[in-house]
SEMARRO-282662 format. One record per residue (C-alpha): residue number from 1; residue in one letter; x, y, z. Coordinates in steps of 0.5 Angstrom, whole numbers. Example, Ala and Ser with C-alpha at 12.3 -4.5 7.8 and 13.67 -1.06 7.14 Angstrom:
2
1  A  25  -9  16 .
2  S  27  -2  14 .
END
This chain:
551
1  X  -14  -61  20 .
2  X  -17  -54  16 .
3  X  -24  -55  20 .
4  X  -20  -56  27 .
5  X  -15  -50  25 .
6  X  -20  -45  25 .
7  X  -24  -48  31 .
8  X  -18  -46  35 .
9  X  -18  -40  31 .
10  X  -25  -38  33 .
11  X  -24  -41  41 .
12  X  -17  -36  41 .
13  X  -22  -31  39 .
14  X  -27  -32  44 .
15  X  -22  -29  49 .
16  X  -22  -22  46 .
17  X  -28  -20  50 .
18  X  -24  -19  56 .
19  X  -28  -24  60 .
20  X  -26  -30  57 .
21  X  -21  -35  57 .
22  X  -16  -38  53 .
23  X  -16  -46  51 .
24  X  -10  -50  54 .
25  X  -7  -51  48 .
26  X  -2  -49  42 .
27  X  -4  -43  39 .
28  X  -5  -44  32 .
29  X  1  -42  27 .
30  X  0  -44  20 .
31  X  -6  -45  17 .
32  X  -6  -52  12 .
33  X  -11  -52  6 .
34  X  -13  -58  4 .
35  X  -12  -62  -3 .
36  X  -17  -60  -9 .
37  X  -18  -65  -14 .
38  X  -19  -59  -19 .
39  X  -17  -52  -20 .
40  X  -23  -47  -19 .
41  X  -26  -43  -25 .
42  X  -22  -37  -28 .
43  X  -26  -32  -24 .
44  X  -24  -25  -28 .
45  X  -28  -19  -27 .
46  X  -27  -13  -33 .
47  X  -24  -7  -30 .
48  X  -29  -3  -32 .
49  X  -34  -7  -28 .
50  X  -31  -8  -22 .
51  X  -30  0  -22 .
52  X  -38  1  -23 .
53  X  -39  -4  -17 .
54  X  -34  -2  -12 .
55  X  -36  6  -14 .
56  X  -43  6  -16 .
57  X  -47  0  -14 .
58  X  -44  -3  -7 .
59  X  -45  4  -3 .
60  X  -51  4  -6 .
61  X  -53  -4  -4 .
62  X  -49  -1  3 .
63  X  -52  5  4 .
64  X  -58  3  8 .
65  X  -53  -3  13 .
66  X  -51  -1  19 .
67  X  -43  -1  20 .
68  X  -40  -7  23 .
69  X  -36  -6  27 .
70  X  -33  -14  26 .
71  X  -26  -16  29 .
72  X  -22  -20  24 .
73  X  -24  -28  24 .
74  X  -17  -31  22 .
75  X  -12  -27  28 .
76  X  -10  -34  33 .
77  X  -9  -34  40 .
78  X  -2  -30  40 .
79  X  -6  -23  37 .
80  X  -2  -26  30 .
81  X  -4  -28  23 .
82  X  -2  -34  22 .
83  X  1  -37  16 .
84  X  -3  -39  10 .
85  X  -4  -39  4 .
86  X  -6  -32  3 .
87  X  1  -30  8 .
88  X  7  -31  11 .
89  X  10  -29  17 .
90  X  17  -29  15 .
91  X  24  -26  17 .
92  X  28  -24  13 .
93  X  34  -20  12 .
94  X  36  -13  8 .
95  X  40  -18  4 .
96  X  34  -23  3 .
97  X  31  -16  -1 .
98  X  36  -16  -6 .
99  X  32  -21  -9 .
100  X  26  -22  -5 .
101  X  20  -26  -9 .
102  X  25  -28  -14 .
103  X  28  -33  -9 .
104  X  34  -36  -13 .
105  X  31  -35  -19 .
106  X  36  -32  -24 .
107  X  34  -26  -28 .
108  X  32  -26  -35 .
109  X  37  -27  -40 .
110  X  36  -25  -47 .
111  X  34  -24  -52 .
112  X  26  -25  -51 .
113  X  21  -27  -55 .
114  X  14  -24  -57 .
115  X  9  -28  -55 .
116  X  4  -23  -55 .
117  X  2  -15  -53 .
118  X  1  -14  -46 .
119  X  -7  -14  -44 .
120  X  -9  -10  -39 .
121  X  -6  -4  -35 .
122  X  -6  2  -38 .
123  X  1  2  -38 .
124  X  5  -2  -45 .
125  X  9  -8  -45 .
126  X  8  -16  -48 .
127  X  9  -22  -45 .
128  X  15  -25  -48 .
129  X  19  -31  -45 .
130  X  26  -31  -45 .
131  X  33  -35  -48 .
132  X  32  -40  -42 .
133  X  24  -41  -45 .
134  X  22  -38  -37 .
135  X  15  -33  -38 .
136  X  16  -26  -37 .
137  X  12  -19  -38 .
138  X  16  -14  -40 .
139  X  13  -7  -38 .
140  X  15  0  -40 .
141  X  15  7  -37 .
142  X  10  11  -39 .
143  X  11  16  -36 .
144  X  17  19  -39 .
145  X  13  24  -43 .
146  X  10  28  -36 .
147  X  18  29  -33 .
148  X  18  22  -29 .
149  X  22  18  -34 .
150  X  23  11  -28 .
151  X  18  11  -23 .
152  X  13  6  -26 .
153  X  19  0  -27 .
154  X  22  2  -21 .
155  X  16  2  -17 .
156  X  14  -5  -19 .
157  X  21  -7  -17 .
158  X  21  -4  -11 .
159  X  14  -5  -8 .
160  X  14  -12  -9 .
161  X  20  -13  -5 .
162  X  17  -10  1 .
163  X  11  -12  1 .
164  X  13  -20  -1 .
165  X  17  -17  6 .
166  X  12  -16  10 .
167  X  8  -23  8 .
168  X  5  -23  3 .
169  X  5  -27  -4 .
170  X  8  -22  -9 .
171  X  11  -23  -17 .
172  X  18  -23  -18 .
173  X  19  -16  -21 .
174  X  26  -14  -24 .
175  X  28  -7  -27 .
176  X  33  -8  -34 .
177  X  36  -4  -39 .
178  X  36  -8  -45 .
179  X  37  -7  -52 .
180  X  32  -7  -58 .
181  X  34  -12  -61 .
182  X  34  -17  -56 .
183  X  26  -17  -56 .
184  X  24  -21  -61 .
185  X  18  -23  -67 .
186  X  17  -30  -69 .
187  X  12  -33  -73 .
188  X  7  -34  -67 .
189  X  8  -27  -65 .
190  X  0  -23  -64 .
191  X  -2  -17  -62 .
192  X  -8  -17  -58 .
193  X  -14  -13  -57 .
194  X  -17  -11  -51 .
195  X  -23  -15  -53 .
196  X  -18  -21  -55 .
197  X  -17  -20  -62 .
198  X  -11  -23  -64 .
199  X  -7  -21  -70 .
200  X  1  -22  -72 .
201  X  6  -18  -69 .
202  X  11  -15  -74 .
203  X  18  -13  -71 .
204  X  16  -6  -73 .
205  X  10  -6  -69 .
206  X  15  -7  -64 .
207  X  20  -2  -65 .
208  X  15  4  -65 .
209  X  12  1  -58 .
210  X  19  1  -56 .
211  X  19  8  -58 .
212  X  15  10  -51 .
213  X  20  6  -47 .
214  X  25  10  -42 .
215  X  33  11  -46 .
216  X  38  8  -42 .
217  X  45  8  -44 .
218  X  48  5  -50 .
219  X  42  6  -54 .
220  X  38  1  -49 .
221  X  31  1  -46 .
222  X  28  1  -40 .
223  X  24  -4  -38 .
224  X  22  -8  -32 .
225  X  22  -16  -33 .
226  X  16  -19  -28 .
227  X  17  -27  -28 .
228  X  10  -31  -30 .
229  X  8  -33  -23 .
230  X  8  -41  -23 .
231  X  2  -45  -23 .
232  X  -5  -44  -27 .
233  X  -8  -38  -27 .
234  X  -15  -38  -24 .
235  X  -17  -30  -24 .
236  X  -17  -25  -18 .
237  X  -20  -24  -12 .
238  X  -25  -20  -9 .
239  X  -24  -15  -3 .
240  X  -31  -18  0 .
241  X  -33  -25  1 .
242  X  -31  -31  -2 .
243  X  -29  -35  -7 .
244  X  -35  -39  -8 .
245  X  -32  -46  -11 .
246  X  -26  -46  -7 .
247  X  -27  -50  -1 .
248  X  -21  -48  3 .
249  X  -23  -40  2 .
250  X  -28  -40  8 .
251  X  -26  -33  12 .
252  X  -30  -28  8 .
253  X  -25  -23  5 .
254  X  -26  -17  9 .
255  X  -26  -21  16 .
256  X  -18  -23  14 .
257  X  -14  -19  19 .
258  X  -8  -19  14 .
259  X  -13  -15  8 .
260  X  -16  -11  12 .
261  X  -9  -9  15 .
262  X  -5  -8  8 .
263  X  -9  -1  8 .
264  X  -3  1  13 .
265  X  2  -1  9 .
266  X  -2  2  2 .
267  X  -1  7  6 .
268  X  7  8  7 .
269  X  8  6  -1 .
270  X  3  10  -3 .
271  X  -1  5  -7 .
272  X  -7  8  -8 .
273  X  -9  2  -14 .
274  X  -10  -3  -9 .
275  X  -16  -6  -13 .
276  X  -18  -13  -15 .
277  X  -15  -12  -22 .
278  X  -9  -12  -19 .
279  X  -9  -18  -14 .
280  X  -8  -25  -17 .
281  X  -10  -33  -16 .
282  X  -7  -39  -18 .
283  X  -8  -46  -17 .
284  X  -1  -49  -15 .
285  X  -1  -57  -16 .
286  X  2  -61  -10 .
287  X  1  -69  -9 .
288  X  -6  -71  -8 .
289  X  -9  -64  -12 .
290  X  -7  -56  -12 .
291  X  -9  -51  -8 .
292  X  -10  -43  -9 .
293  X  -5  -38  -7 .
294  X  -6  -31  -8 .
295  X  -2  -25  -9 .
296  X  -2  -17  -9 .
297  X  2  -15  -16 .
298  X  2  -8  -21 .
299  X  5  -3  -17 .
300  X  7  2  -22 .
301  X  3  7  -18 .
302  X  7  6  -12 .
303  X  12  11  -10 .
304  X  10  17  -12 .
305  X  8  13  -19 .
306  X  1  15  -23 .
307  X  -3  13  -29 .
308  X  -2  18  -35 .
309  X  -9  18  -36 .
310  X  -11  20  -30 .
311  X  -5  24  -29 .
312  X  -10  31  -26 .
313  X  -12  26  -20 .
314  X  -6  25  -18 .
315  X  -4  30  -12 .
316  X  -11  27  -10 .
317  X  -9  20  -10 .
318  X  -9  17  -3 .
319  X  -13  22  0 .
320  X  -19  21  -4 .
321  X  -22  15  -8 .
322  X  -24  17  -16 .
323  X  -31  19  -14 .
324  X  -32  23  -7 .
325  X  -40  25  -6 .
326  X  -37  29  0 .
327  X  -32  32  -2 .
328  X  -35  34  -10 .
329  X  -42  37  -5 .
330  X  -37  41  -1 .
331  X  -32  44  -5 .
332  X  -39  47  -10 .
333  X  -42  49  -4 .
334  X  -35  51  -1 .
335  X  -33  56  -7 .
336  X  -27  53  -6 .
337  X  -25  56  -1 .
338  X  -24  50  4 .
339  X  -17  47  3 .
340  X  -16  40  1 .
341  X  -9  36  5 .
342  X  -7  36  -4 .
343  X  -7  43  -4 .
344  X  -1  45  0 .
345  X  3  38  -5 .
346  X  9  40  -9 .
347  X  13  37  -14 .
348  X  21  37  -12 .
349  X  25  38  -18 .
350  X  31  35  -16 .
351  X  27  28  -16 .
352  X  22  28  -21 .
353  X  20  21  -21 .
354  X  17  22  -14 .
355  X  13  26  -16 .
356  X  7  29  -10 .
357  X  11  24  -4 .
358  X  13  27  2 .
359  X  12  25  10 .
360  X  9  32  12 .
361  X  2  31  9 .
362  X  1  23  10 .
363  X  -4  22  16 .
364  X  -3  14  16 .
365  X  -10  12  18 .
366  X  -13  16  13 .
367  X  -10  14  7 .
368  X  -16  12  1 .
369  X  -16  8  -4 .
370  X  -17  9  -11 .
371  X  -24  6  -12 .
372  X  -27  4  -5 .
373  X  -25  -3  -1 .
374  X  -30  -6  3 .
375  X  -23  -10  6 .
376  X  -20  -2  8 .
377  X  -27  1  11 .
378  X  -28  -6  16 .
379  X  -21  -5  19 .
380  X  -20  -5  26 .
381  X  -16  -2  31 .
382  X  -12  -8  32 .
383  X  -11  -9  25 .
384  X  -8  -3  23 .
385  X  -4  -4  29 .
386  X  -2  -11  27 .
387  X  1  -9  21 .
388  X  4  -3  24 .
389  X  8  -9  27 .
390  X  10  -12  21 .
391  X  12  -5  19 .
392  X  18  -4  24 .
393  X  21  -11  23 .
394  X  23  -7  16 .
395  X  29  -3  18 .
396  X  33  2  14 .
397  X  38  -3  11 .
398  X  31  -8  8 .
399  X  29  -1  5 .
400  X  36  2  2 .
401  X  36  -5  -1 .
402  X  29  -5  -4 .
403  X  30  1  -7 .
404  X  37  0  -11 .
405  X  33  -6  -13 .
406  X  28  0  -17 .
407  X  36  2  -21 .
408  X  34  9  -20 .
409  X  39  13  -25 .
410  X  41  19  -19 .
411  X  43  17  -12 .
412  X  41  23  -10 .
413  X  34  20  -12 .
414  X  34  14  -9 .
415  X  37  16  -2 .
416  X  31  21  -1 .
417  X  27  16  -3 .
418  X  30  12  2 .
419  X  29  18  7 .
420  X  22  19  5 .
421  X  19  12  6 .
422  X  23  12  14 .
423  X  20  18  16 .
424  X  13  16  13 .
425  X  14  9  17 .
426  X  15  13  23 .
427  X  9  16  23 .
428  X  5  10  22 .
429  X  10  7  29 .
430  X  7  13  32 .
431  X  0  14  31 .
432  X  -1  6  32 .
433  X  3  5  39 .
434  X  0  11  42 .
435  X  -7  7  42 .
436  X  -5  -1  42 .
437  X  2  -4  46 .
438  X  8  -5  41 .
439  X  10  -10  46 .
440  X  12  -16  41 .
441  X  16  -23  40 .
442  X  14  -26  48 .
443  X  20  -30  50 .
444  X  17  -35  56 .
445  X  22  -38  61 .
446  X  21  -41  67 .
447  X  21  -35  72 .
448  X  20  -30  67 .
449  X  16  -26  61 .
450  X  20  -22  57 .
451  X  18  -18  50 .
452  X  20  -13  46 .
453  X  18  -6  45 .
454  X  18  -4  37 .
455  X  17  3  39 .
456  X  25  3  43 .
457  X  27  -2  38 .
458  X  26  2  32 .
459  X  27  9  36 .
460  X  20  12  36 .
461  X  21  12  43 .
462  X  27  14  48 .
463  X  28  9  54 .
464  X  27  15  59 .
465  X  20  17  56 .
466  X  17  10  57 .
467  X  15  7  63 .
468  X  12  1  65 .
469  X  8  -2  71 .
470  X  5  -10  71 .
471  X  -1  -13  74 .
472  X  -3  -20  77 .
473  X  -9  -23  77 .
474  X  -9  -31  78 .
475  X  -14  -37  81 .
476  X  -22  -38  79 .
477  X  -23  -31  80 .
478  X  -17  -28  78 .
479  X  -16  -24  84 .
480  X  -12  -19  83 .
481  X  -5  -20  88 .
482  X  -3  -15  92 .
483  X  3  -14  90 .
484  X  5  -13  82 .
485  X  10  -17  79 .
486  X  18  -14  79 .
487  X  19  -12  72 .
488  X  26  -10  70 .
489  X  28  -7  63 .
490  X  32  -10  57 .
491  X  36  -6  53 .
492  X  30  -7  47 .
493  X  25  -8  52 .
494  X  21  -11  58 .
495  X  22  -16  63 .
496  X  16  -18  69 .
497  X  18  -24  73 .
498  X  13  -30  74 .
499  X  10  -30  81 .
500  X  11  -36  86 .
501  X  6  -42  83 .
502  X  -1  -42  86 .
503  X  -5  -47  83 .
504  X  -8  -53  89 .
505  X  -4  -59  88 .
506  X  -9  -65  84 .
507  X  -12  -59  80 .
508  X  -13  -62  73 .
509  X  -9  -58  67 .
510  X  -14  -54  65 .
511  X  -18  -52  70 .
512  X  -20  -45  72 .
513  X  -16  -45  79 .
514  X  -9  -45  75 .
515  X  -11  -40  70 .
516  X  -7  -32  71 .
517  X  -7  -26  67 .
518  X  -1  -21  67 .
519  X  -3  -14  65 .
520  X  3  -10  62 .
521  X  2  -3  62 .
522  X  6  2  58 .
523  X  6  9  60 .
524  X  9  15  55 .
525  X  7  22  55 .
526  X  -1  22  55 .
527  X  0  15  52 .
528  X  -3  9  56 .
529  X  -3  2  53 .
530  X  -4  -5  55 .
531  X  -4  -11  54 .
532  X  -6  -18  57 .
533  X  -2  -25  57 .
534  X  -6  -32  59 .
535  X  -3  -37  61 .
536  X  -4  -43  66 .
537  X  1  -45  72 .
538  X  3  -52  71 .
539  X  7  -53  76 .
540  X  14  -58  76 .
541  X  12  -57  68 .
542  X  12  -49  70 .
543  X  7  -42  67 .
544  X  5  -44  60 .
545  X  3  -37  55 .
546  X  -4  -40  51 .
547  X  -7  -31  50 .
548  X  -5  -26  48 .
549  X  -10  -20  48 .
550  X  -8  -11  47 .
551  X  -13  -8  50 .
END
C-alpha cells in the first residue's frame, strides 16, 4: 500500500512539467505506514553537535554543490500535502483551539510529583507527573529578569496550537499558576546533570528553582504544563534525509513540502529556533507493531520570546542565523554604516512581553532560522504558497482563542498580540497570492467547476480589484476552444462552466482523446496568476478532476 501510495504520488507529479498528464485515478490523500515489528533506535543528537553540523560543517560540505532547484517529492495530484504520519490536513474550528493538541485530555491536577530536573533547553523546569500519575514537564519563565516575566509559557501554549492548527503534530501545552507547595519530592525524586548524572532532589532544591518562576496571584507561580507525548520516544529528526532504520521514512526530509513549507509559518510566529532539538519522534503501537510519528515541540522562543543567554542577538532573530559570514564581512568593511532591518526594531513598553514583534519589519520570504535549515533553503515557490494557503484557513476567531490560551495578565497584551499576528498573516497572504493562485477547495459538478478564492475570502483582495478569465483546451492535442468557458462570481469565488462533452463515442476512459484542461486566470493590479485543472470528460458519467497544477 505505502509502495503504490507514492507511485500515484510520483505519477501526480509527473504532471508538473506542464506537458504531461494526469493518470485517471484518485488523488492520493493519506499516506498509511506500514507496520514495524520494533521500534527504531533513540536517534539523539547534542545541541552542541548539531549546531557545529548545521553552521560549521554542512555549508562547508554544501559549498562546492550546485543548488538544487528540486520540487517537493510528497504534494499529490491535487497540489496538496496529503496525510501522513508527519501531517494532517485538518478543519478545525476557533473553539477547537481552546484545547488543541490536548484534545479531551483534561489539564493537569495537583499536586505534582518531582520525578526528575528538566534536561535540555535552557530554560528551567522538571519533569513531574501529576495527581492522576499523567506525565508532564513543567517549565518556567525565565525571562522575567530581562522585563518579560510571561512569554516563554505563553509562547509554548499558543505556538503549539497553531501549529497543531495548520496540521502538524504538536505537544499539548498549558500554562498554569500553581502553588509551590503543590510541587513535590519524594524518595525517587533526582536531579539530573547535563551529562546524566543523577542525584536526589531535595524540596529545598525545589523551592530555589522555583524562585526563577513568574509570581502569579495568591502566592502561585507560573508554570507551563506540557503533557508527555504517548508513545516511546525515538529521538528527533533531521532537517535532511532520512532516518535510516525506519523503513516507512523514504521522502528525504528537505524534499517534504510540508518541512520546507513550515519556513512561512516560522515566520508568522516568529519561531526562529526551529532546529532539530526541538522536533521529536515517537514509536506509537498499533495492531501488528508501531509506527513513527513526528512532531514540531518547545516554542518558548516564538512570539517575540527569546533565550536569556542569548538575550543580545535577539533584534537579529529571524533575520539572521548565529553566524552570518555575509553580514560579519559586510558590517567590518561597511564601518557600519549599512543598516540592518533590526535596527530600526524597538521594544514597546506597553507590551513588554512581545519584545521586537511587529508587522512593519517582517518580510515573509525572508525569515532565517537560528542555525541553517537544508528543509528552509530547498523550499519552492509552491511550497511557501502551499502553507500561505494552510495560513488563511486560521482566522481571527482561531487566533484570539490561541492566544488567550497563553493566560497573558493584561488584555491589553493579549489583543496587540492578537493585532500583530493578523496583519503578519496578511503580509505573507500578499506576497504569496501576488505570484501563485489562491484559488483553492475545487467543488466539481456536473456543469460546473467552482473554487474559492482565499485572497477575498480572508480580505486581502477586494471583488472589484480582482478579475478573472478562463481557458479551454480538450482532445489528444489539447486545442484550444474558440470560445473561453463563461465564468460567473461567487460570493467567495469563482465559478466556470463545463463545456459541451466532446470525447468520440467508444474512446477508452483514459485516453487521450477525453483528456481537457481549464486555465483559470486571475488578474489583480500588475498581478497575474494561473492555474491549470485536469480532468477527463466521462461522458454519462460527466468530467472527472484528477490534477491540479499553479503555474
Amino acid at each position: 500500500m505505502r509502495l503504490a501510495a507514492l507511485v500515484v504520488l510520483a505519477i501526480g507529479c509527473a504532471a508538473c512539467g506542464g506537458a504531461s498528464r494526469f493518470a485517471l485515478r484518485t488523488p492520493v490523500l493519506r499516506v498509511d505506514d506500514r507496520p514495524l515489528l520494533h521500534a527504531p533506535a533513540n536517534d539523539e543528537t547534542p545541541d552542541g553537535a548539531n549546531a557545529v553540523d548545521m553552521v560549521v560543517l554542512r555549508p562547508l560540505s554544501h559549498a562546492f554543490t550546485p543548488a538544487l532547484n528540486e520540487e517537493a517529492r510528497d504534494v499529490n495530484a491535487l497540489d496538496e500535502v496529503p496525510d501522513s504520519a508527519w501531517f494532517t490536513n485538518r478543519t478545525t474550528s476557533p473553539q477547537d483551539l481552546v484545547r488543541g493538541p490536548c484534545g479531551d485530555a483534561p489539564l493537569p491536577t495537583v499536586p505534582f510529583t518531582v520525578k526528575t530536573t528538566k534536561v535540555g533547553g535552557v530554560t528551567l523546569g522538571f519533569v513531574v507527573n501529576d495527581a492522576r500519575h499523567q506525565k508532564y514537564v513543567l517549565k518556567l519563565d525565565e525571562l522575567a529578569q530581562y522585563g518579560q516575566p510571561e512569554i516563554s509559557t505563553a509562547a509554548d501554549a499558543v505556538a503549539s496550537r497553531l501549529y497543531w492548527a495548520i496540521g502538524f503534530n504538536a505537544p499539548c501545552n498549558d500554562v498554569l499558576d500553581v502553588r509551590p507547595s503543590d510541587i513535590r519530592v519524594n524518595a525517587q525524586s533526582a536531579g539530573v546533570t547535563p551529562m546524566g548524572h543523577r542525584k536526589p532532589l531535595t524540596a529545598k532544591q525545589v523551592a530555589e528553582t522555583l524562585l526563577h518562576a513568574t509570581p502569579a496571584a495568591d502566592g502561585k507561580v507560573r508554570v507551563t504544563a506540557s503533557r508527555f507525548i504517548d508513545g516511546q520516544v525515538v529521538g528527533t529528526w533531521s532537517g535532511e534525509g532520512t532516518r535510516h532504520d525506519d523503513p516507512n521514512d523514504v521522502i528525504p526530509h528537505e524534499a517534504r513540502r510540508e518541512l520546507r513549507g513550515e519556513m512561512t509559518l516560522a515566520g508568522w510566529l516568529a519561531h526562529w529556533d526551529s532546529r532539530r532539538q526541538n522536533t521529536y519522534d515517537t514509536f506509537v503501537p498499533e495492531r501488528g507493531g508501531g509506527h513513527v510519528v513526528h512532531y514540531f515541540l518547545d516554542f518558548s522562543d516564538a512570539i517575540g520570546g527569546t533565550i536569556s543567554r542569548t538575550l543580545w542577538a535577539q533584534p537579529r532573530s529571524g533575520y539572521e542565523g548565529i553566524v552570518d559570514l555575509s553580514t560579519i564581512l559586510t558590517d567590518m568593511f561597511g564601518f557600519g554604516f549599512l543598516r540592518r532591518p533590526w535596527d530600526d526594531l524597538r521594544t514597546d513598553p506597553l507590551f513588554p512581553n512581545l519584545g521586537f514583534l511587529d508587522v512593519e519589519h517582517f518580510e515573509p520570504l525572508h525569515f532565517v532560522a537560528q542555525t541553517p535549515l537544508v528543509r528552509w533553503a530547498r523550499a519552492q515557490r509552491q511550497d511557501t504558497a502551499w502553507m500561505a494557503r494552510r495560513i488563511a484557513l486560521i482566522s481571527e476567531a482561531h487566533v484570539r482563542v490561541a492566544v488567550a490560551a497563553g493566560h497573558f495578565t493584561h488584555p491589553a497584551e493579549e489583543a496587540r498580540l492578537v493585532e500583530i499576528l493578523m496583519g503578519r498573516r496578511t503580509r505573507i497572504l500578499r506576497t504569496s497570492f501576488a505570484t501563485t493562485s489562491p484559488l483553492a477547495d475545487f467543488t466539481l459538478r456536473r456543469d460546473e467547476l467552482c473554487a474559492t478564492d482565499l485572497a477575498r475570502a480572508t480580505g486581502v483582495s477586494t471583488d472589484a480589484s480582482t478579475s478573472y478569465a478562463a481557458e479551454f483546451r480538450f482532445g489528444r492535442h489539447l486545442l484550444l476552444a474558440p470560445v473561453s468557458p463563461r465564468l460567473v462570481r461567487t460570493p467567495q469565488g469563482v465559478c466556470t462552466e463545463m463545456p459541451p462533452h466532446f470525447a468520440p463515442q467508444g474512446a477508452a476512459q483514459d485516453s487521450a482523446d477525453r483528456y481537457a484542461t481549464i486555465d483559470l486566470l486571475r488578474f489583480e493590479g500588475h498581478s497575474r496568476t494561473r492555474l491549470r485543472a485536469h480532468f477527463y470528460d466521462l461522458g454519462a458519467r460527466g468530467y472527472v478532476l484528477v490534477g491540479i497544477e499553479r503555474l
